[in-house]
KOLFIKE-604835 format. One line per 10 residues: their letters; for each residue x, y, z of C-alpha. Coordinates in Angstrom, 3 decimals, padded with zeros to 6 digits. Example, Ala and Ser with C-alpha at 12.3 -4.5 7.8 and 13.67 -1.06 7.14 Angstrom:
BEGIN
as> 012.300 -004.500 007.800; 013.670 -001.060 007.140 .
% end
This chain:
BEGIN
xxxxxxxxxx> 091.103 -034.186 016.920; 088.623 -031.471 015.621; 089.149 -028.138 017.407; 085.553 -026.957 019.054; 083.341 -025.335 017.131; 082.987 -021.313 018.208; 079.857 -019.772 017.406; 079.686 -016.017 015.939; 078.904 -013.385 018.381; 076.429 -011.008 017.167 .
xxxxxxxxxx> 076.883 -007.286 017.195; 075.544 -005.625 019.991; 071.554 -004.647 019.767; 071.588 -007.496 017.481; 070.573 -009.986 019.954; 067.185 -012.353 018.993; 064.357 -011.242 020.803; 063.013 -013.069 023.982; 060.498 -015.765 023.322; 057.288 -014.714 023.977 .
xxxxxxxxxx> 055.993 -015.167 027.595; 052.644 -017.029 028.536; 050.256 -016.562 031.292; 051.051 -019.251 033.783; 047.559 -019.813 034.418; 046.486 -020.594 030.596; 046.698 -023.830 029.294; 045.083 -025.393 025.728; 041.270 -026.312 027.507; 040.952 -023.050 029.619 .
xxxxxxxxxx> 039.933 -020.692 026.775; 036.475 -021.989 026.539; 035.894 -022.241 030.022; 037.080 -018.824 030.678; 034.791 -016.727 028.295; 031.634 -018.727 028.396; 029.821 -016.066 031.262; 030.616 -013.421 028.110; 028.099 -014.700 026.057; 025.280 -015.007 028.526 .
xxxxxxxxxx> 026.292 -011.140 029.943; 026.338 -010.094 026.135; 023.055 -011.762 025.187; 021.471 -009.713 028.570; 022.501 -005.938 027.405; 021.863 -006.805 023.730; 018.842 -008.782 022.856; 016.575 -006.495 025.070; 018.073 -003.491 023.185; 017.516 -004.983 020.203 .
xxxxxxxxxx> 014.188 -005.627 021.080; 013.184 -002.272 021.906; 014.749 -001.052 019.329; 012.000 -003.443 016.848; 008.990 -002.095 019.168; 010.154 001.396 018.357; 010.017 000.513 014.882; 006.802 -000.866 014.636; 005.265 002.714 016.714; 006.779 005.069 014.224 .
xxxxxxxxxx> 005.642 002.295 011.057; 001.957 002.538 013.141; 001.865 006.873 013.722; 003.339 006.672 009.545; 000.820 004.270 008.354; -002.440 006.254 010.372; -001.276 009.204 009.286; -001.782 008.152 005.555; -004.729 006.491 006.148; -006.231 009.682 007.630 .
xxxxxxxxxx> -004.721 012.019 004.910; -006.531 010.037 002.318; -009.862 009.643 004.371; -009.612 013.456 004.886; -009.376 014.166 000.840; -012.127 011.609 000.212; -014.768 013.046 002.855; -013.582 016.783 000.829; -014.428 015.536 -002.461; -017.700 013.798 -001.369 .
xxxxxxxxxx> -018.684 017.076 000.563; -017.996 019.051 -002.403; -019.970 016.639 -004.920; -022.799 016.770 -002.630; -025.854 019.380 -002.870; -026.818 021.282 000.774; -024.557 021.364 003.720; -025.867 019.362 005.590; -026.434 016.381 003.531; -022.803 016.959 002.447 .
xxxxxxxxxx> -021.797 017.044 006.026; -023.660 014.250 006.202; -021.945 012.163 003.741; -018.061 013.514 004.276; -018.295 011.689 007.795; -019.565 008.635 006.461; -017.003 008.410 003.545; -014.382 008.933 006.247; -015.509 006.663 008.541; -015.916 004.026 005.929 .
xxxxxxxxxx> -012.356 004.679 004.509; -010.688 004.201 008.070; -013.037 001.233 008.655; -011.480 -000.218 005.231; -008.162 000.478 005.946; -008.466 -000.967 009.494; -007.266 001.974 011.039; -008.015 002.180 015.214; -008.421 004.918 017.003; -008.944 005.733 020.700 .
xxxxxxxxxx> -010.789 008.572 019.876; -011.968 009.876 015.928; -012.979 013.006 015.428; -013.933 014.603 011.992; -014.849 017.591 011.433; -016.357 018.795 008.112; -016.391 022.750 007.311; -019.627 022.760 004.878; -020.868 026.585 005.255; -019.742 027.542 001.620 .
xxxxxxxxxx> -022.277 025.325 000.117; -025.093 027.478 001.653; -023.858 030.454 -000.598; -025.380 031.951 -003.641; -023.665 030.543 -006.925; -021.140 032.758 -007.788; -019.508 033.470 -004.634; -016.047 031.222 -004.539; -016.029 028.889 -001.671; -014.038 026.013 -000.414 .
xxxxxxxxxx> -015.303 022.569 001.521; -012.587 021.468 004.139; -012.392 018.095 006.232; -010.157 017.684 009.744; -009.627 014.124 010.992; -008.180 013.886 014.523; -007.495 010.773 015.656; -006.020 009.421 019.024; -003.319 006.580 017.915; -003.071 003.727 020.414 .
xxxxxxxxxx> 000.480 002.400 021.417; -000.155 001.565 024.949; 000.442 -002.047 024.105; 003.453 -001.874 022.900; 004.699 -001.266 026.246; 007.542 000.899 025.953; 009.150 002.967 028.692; 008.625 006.309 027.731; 006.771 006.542 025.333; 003.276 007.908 025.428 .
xxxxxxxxxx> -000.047 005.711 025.595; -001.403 007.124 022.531; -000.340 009.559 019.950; -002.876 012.420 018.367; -002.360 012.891 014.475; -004.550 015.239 012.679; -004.920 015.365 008.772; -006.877 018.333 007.132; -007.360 018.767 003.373; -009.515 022.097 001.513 .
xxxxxxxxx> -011.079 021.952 -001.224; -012.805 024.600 -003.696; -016.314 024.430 -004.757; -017.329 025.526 -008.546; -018.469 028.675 -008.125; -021.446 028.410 -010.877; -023.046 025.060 -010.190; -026.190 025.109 -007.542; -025.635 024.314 -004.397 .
% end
């Protein structure tokens, strides 16, 4: 007959570790039923955030994109004013090159104002002089319907010019 078989004894602190405990509530199938509410609670607090965050982007690409427009419309109406012989005719002509820039670049406004500073062209030749343009225009972003920000947004663009001092005027 075989004498029993004695296992080792381990040293203490040597001991295996406890197997690891589960919830008694879990089982295989409950993990998908347990976490589907997260998704819909997660879609609520992130899609409208992401949302407004896309509106906000397309206000600041709108304010960006007018306030090119009227930087160029405002050194266009210059240069035509200062190309142009009397101040009023060159008045005359700086608001309609602006207004037919802006029109071409489909650029709306609430409210446009342009304002052309002609009174150098009434001087004598020989006295230096400079033709300036201001474009003011009321930006509309009412309909993009975001809380807090403002209805409409006022940019203003301004550009100088000098006039050759020895051509007539």
């Amino acid at each position: 007959m075989k004498p029993p078989r004695v296992r080792p004894t381990r040293p203490a602190g040597l001991e295996p570790p406890d197997p690891p405990t589960r919830d008694p509530a879990w089982h295989p199938g409950r993990t998908a039923r347990a976490s589907a509410g997260s998704i819909s609670i997660e879609a609520v607090l992130v899609i409208p955030a992401f949302v407004l965050f896309l509106v906000l982007i397309i206000a600041i690409g709108r304010v960006a994109m007018v306030r090119e427009d009227l930087g160029a419309a405002a050194v266009n109406g210059t240069r035509i004013a200062s190309l142009t012989t009397g101040s009023a005719a060159a008045e005359t002509a700086a608001r309609e090159a602006v207004t037919a820039q802006l029109a071409r670049e489909g650029t709306t406004c609430l409210t446009l104002d342009i304002g052309v500073d002609t009174t150098a062209l009434d001087r004598p030749p020989g006295e230096p002089g400079t033709v300036t343009t201001t474009i003011g225009c009321d930006v509309p972003l009412a309909d993009l319907l975001v809380p807090g920000l403002p209805g409409h947004w006022v940019i203003r663009a301004s550009y100088s010019t000098p006039i050759d001092t020895y051509t007539n005027r």
